[in-house]
SERO-924939 format. One record per residue (C-alpha): x, y, z; residue in three letters. Coordinates in steps of 0.05 Angstrom, whole numbers, plus 32768, in hexadecimal, padded with zeros to 4 digits. Layout:
% residues N
XYZALA...
This chain:
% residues 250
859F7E66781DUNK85AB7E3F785DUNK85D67DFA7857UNK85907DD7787AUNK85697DF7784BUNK858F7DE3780AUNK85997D927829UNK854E7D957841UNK85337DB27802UNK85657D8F77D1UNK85357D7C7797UNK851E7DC8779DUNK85637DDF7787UNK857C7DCC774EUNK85807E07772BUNK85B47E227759UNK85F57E2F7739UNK86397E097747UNK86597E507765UNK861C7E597794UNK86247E0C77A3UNK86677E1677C8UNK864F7E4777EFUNK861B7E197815UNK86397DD6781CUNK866D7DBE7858UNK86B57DBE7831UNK86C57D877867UNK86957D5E7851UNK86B57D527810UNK86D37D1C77EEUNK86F07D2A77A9UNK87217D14776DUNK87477D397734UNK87457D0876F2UNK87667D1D76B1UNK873D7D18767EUNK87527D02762EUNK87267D1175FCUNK87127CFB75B2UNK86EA7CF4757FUNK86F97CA6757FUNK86F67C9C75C7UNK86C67CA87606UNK86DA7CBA7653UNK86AE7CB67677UNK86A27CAF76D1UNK86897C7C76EAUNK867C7C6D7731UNK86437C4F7764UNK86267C727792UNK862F7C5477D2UNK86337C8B77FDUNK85EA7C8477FBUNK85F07C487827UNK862D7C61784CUNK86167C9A786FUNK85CF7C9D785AUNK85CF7CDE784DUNK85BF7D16780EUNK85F47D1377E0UNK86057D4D77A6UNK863B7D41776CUNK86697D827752UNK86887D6E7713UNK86BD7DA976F6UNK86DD7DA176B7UNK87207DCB76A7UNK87507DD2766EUNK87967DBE7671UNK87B07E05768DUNK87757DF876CAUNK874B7E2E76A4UNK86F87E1976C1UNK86D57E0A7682UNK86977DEA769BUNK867C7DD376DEUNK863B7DB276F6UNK86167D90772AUNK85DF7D557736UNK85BA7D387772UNK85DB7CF3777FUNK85917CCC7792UNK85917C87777EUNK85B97C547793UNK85DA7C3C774AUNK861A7C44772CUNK86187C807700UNK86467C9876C4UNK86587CD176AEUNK86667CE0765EUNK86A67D157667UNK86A77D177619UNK86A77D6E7602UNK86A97D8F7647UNK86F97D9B763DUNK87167DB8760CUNK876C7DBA75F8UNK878F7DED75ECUNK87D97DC875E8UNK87F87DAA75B8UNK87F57D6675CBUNK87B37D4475CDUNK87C97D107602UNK87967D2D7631UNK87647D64762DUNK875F7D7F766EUNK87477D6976B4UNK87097D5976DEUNK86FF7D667724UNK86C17D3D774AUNK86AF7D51778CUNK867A7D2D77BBUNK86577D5B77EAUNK86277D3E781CUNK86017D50784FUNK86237D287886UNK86727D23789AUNK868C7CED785AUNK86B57CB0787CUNK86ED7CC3784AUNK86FE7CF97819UNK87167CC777E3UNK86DF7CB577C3UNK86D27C717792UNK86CE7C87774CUNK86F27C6D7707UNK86FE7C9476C5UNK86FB7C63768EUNK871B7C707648UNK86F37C4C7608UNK87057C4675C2UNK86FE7C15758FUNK87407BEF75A4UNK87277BDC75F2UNK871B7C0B7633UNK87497C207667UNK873B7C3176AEUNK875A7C5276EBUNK87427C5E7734UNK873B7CA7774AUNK87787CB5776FUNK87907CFD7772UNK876A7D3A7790UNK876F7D7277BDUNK876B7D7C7804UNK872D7D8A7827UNK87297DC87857UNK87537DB2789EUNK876A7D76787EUNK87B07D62789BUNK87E07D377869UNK87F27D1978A8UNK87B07CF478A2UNK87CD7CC07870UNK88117CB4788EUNK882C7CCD785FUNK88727CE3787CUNK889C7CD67837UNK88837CFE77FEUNK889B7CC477BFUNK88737C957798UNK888A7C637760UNK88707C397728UNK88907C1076EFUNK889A7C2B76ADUNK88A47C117665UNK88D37C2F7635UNK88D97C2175EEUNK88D87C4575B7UNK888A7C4875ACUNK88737C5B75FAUNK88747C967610UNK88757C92765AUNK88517CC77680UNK88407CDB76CBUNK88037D0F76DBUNK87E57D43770DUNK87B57D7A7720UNK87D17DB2773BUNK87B17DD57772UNK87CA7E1377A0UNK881B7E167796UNK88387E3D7768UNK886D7E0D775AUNK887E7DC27764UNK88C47D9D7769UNK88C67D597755UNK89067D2D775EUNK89007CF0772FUNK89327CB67735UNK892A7C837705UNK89417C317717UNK895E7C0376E1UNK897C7BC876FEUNK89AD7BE57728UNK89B57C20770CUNK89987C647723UNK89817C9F76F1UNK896A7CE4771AUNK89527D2176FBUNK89327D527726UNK88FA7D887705UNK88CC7DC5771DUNK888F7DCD76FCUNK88627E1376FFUNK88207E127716UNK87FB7E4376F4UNK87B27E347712UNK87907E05773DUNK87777DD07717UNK87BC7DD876DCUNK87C67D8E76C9UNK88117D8176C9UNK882D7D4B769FUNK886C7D2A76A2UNK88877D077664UNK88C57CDC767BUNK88EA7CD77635UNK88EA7D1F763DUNK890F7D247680UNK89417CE07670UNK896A7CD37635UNK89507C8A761BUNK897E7C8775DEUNK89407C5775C3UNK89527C2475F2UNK89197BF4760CUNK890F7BDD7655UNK88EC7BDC7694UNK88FE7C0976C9UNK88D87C2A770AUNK88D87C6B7711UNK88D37C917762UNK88BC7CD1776AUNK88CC7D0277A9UNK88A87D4477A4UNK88827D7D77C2UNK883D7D7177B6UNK87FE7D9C77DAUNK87D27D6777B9UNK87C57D1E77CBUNK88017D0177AAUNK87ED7CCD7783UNK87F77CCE773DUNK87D97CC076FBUNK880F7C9C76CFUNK880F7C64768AUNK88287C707646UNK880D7C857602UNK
């Protein structure tokens, strides 16, 4: 099928599947996000986002949702016609499934816009949003992976580092978060700030698969002794992602 035919005829095709998808849509015209996703039977995820690219770019709009295990195993992937101009939300809730130990998260999703026209950016506006009984907690789509002839140099980003604060007590335990993509393995050089005083421990983690979410658990990499404080933590590392990362505390 011809990329004019599938944009003309959109309505036409939705039977197609997700593999035949990526085989008639413009990679460059893509903006996307990897999300880890935590699921429970007392909680809901769900994505929720509005669809402005409908008044944007005026232009057809399709949605590729693929949902992944923690080892970046594909369980499940679909796709939907993005039509109406309304924010939409997305129930995550059974489409990944653990296969750790812990049940901090149960895998990752990766949302990708395709549209017909060029997208003004390849970061696109979504939120997960975490539900329980207790409250909800939110975060803005922030990592993802390179489109096709995409240059890091794009973003200015000359220093490969980010930071955050952290808590530490006895009952958090604080954690930082990716999506692997292509490289096989990724250094990370964490330096952690208390007052004046500098803690640095430096890692590599193995990237199995694209899509592997990685989690970093910093009680495991310092030695606390139970103490309790603030502290900010910088990060150096060798990412072939956009490096921003997911981070809190359970």
């Amino acid at each position: 099928m011809e990329k004019v035919n599938f944009w003309e005829n959109l309505n036409n095709n939705t039977g197609i599947s997700v593999d035949k998808i990526y085989s008639i849509v413009d990679k460059e015209n893509r903006s996307s996000t990897f999300f880890p996703v935590y699921t429970s039977e007392d909680s809901t995820s769900y994505v929720s986002f509005l669809n402005y690219w409908q008044i944007n770019i005026q232009s057809k709009i399709i949605l590729v949702m693929t949902y992944r295990n923690l080892l970046g195993e594909k369980i499940y992937s679909e796709w939907q016609i993005l039509n109406e101009l309304k924010t939409y939300s997305i129930n995550l809730n059974g489409k990944v499934v653990t296969q750790e130990i812990f049940n901090d998260f149960s895998g990752s999703v990766e949302v990708e816009i395709f549209s017909q026209k060029p997208l003004r950016f390849p970061f696109p506006a979504l939120s997960l949003f975490i539900e329980d009984k207790n409250g909800l907690s939110v975060v803005h789509s922030c990592l993802r992976a390179y489109n096709i002839n995409e240059c890091i140099k794009d973003y200015a980003i000359d220093l490969p580092q980010t930071g955050f604060d952290v808590s530490i007590n006895q009952h958090n335990r604080n954690y930082v978060c990716f999506v692997g993509t292509t490289q096989r393995n990724y250094k990370f050089s964490l330096t952690l700030r208390v007052r004046n005083k500098h803690f640095k421990s430096e890692i590599t983690l193995k990237n199995e698969k694209y899509g592997q979410l990685h989690t970093i658990y910093l009680e495991d990499i310092f030695n606390f002794s139970n103490k309790k404080f603030k502290a900010y933590l910088n990060i150096e590392h060798d990412l072939d992602s956009f490096p921003r990362f997911y981070c809190g505390f359970t």
